[in-house]
CHARMM internal coordinates of N, CA and C (Angstrom, degrees):
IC EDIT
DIST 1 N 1 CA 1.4663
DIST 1 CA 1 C 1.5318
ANGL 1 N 1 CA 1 C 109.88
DIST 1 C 2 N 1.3244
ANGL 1 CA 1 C 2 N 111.81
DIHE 1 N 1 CA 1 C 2 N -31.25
DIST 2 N 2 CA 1.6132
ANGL 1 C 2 N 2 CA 102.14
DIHE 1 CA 1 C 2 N 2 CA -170.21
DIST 2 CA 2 C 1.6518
ANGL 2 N 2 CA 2 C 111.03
DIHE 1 C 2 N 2 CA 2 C -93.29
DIST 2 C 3 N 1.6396
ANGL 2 CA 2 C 3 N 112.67
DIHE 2 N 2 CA 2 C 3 N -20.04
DIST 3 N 3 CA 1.1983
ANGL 2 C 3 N 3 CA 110.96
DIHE 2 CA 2 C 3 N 3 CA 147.26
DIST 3 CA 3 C 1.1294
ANGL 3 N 3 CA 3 C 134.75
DIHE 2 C 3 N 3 CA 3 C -39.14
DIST 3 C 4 N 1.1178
ANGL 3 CA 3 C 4 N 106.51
DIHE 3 N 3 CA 3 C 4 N -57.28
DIST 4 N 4 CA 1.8016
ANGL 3 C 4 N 4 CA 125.94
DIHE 3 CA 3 C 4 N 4 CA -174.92
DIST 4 CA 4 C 1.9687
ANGL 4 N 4 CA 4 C 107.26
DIHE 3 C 4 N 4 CA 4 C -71.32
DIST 4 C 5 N 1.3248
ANGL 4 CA 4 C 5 N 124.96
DIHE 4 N 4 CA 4 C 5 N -33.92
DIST 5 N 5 CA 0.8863
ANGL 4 C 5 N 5 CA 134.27
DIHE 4 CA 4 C 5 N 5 CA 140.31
DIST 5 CA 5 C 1.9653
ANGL 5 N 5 CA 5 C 128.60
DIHE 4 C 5 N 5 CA 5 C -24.73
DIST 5 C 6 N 1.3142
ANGL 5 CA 5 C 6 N 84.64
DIHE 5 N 5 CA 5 C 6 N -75.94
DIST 6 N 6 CA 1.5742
ANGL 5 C 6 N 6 CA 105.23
DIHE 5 CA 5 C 6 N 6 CA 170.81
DIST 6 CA 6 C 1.5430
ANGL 6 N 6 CA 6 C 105.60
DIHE 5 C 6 N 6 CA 6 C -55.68
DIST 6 C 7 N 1.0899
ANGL 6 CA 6 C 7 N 125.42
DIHE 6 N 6 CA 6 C 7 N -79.60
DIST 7 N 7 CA 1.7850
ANGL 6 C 7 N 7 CA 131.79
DIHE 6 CA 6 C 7 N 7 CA 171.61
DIST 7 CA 7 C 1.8451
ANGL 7 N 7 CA 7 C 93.06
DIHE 6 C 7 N 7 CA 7 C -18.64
DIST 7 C 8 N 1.2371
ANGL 7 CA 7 C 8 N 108.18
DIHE 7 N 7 CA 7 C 8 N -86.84
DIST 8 N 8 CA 1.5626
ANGL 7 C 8 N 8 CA 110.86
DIHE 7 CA 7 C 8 N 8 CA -170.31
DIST 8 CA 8 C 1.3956
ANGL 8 N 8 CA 8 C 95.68
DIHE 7 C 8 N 8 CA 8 C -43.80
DIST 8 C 9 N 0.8813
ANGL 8 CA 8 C 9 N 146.98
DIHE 8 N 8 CA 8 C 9 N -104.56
DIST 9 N 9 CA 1.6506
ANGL 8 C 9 N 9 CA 138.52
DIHE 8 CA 8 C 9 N 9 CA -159.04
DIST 9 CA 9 C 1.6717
ANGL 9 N 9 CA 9 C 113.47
DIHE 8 C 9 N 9 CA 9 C -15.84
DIST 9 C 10 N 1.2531
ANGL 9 CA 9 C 10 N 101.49
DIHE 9 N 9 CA 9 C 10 N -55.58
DIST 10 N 10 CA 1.7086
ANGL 9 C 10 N 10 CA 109.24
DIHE 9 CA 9 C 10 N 10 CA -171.38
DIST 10 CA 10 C 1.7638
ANGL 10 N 10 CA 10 C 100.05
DIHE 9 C 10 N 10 CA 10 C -67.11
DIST 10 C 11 N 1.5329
ANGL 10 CA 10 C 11 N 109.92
DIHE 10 N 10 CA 10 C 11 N -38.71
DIST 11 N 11 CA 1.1970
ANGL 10 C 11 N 11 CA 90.43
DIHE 10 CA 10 C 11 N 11 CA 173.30
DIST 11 CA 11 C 1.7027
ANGL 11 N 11 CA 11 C 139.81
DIHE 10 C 11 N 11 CA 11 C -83.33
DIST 11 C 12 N 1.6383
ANGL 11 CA 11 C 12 N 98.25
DIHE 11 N 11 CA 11 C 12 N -21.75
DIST 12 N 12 CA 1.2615
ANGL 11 C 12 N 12 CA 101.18
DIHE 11 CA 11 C 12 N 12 CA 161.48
DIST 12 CA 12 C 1.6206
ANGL 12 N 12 CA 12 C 126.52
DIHE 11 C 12 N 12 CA 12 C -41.22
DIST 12 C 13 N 1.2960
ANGL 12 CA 12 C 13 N 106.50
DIHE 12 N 12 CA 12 C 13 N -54.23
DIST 13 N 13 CA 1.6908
ANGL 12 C 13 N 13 CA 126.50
DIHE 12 CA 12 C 13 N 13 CA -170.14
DIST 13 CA 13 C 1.3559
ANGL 13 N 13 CA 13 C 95.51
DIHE 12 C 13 N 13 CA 13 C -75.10
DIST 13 C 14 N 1.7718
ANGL 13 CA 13 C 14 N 140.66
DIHE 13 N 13 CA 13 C 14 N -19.69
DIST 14 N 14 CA 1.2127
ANGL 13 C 14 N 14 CA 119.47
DIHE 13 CA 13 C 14 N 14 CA 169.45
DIST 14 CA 14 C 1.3784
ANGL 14 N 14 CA 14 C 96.67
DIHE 13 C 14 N 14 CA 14 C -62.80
DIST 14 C 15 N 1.4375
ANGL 14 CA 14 C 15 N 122.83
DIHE 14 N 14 CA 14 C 15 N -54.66
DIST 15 N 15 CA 1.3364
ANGL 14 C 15 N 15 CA 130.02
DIHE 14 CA 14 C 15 N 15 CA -153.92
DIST 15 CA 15 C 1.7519
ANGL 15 N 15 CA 15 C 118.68
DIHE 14 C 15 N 15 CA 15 C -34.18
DIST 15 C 16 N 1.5279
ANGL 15 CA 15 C 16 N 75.76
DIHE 15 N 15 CA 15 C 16 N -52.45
DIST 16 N 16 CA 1.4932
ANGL 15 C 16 N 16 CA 113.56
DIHE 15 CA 15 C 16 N 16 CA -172.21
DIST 16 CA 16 C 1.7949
ANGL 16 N 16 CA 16 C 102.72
DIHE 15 C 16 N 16 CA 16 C -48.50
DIST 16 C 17 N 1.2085
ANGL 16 CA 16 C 17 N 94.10
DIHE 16 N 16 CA 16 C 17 N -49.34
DIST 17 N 17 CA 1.5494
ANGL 16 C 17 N 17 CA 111.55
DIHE 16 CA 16 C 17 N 17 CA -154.34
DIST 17 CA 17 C 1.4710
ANGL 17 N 17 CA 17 C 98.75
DIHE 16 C 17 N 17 CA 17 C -75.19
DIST 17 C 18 N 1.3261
ANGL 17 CA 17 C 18 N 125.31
DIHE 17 N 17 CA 17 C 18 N -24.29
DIST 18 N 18 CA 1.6549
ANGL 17 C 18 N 18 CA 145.22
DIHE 17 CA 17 C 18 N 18 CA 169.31
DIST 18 CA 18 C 1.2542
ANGL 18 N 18 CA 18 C 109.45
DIHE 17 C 18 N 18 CA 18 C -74.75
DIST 18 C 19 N 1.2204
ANGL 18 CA 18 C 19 N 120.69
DIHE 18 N 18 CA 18 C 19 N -58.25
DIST 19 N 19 CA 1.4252
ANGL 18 C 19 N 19 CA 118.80
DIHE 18 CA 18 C 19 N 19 CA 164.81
DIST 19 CA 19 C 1.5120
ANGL 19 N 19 CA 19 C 131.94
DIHE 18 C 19 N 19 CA 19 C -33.17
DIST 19 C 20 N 1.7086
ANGL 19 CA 19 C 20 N 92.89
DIHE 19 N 19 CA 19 C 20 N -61.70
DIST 20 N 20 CA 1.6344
ANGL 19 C 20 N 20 CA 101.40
DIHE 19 CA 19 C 20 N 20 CA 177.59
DIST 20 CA 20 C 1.7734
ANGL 20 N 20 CA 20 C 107.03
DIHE 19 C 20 N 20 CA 20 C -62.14
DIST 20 C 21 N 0.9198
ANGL 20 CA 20 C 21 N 99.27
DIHE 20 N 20 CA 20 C 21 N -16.78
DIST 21 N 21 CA 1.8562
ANGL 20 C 21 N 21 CA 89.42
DIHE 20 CA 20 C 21 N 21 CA -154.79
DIST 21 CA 21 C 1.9976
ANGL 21 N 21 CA 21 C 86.19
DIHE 20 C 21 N 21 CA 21 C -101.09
DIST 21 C 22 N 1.0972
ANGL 21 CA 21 C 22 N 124.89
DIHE 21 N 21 CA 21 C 22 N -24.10
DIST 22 N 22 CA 1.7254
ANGL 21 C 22 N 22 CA 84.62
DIHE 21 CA 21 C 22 N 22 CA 162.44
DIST 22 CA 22 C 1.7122
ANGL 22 N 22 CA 22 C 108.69
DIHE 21 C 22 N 22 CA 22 C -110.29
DIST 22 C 23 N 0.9993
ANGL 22 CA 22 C 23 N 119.05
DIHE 22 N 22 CA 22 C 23 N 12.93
DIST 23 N 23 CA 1.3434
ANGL 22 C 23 N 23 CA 120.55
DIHE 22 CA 22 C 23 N 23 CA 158.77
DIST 23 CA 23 C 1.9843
ANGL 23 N 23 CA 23 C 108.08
DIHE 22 C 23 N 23 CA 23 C -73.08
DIST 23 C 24 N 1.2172
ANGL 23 CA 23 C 24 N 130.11
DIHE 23 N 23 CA 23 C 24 N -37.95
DIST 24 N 24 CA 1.0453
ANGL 23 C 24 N 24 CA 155.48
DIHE 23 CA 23 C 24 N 24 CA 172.61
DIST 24 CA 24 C 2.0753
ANGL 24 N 24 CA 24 C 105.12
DIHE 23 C 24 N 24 CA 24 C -59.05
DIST 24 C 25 N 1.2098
ANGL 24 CA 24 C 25 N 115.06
DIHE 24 N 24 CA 24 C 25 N -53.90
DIST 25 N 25 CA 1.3565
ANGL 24 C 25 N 25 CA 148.21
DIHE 24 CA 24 C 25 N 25 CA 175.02
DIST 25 CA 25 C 1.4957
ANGL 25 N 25 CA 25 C 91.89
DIHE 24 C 25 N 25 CA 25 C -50.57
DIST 25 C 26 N 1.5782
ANGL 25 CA 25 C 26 N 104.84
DIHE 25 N 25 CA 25 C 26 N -82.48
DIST 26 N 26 CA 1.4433
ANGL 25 C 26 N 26 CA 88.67
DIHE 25 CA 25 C 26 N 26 CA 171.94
DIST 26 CA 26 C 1.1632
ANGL 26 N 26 CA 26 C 152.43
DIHE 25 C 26 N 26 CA 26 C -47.53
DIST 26 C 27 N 1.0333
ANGL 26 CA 26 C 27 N 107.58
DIHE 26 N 26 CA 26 C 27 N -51.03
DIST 27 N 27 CA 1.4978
ANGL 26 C 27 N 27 CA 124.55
DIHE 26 CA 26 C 27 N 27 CA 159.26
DIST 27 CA 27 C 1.4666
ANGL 27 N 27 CA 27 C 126.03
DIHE 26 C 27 N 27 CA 27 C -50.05
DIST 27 C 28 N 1.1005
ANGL 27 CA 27 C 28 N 123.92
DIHE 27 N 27 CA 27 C 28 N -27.18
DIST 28 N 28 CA 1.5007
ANGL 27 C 28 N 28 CA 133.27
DIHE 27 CA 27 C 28 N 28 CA 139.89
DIST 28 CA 28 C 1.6098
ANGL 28 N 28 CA 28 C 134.52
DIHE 27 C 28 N 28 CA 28 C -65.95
DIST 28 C 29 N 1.2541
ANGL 28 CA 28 C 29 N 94.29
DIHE 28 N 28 CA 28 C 29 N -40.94
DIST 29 N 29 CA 2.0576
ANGL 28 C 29 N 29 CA 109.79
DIHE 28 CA 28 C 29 N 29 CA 150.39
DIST 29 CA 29 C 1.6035
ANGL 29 N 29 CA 29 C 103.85
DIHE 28 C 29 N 29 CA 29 C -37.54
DIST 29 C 30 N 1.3696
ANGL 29 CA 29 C 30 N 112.03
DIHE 29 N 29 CA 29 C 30 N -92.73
DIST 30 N 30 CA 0.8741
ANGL 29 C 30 N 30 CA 151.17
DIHE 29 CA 29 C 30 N 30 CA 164.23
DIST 30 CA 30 C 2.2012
ANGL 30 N 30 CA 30 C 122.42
DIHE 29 C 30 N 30 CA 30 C 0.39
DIST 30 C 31 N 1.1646
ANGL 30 CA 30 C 31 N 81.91
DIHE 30 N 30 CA 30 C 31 N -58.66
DIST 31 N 31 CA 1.3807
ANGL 30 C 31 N 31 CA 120.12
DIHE 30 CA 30 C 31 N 31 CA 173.64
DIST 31 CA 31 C 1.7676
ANGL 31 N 31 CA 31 C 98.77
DIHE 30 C 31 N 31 CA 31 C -73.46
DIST 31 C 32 N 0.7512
ANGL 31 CA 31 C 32 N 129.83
DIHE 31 N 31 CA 31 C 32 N -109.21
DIST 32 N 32 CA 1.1838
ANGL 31 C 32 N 32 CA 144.41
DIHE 31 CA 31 C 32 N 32 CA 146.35
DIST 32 CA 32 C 1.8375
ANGL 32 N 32 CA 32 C 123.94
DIHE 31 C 32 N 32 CA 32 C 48.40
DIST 32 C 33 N 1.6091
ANGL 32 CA 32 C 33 N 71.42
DIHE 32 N 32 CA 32 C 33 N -78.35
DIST 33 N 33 CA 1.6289
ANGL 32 C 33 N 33 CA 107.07
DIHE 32 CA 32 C 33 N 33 CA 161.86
DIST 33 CA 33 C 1.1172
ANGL 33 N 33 CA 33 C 107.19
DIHE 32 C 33 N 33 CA 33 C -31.26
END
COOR INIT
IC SEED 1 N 1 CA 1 C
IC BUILD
């Protein structure tokens, strides 16, 4: 359980960290233009 715990955490914050960075991408696209 606390594995599976750990996994979800680490993967949330990848998520996160994927998220921001082409949300970020765009917005620099975007800008750009």
């Amino acid at each position: 359980m606390l594995d599976y715990s750990v996994w979800q955490i680490c993967s949330g914050k990848t998520l996160q960290e994927i998220y921001d960075r082409t949300r970020s991408d765009k917005w620099l696209r975007s800008h750009r233009a």
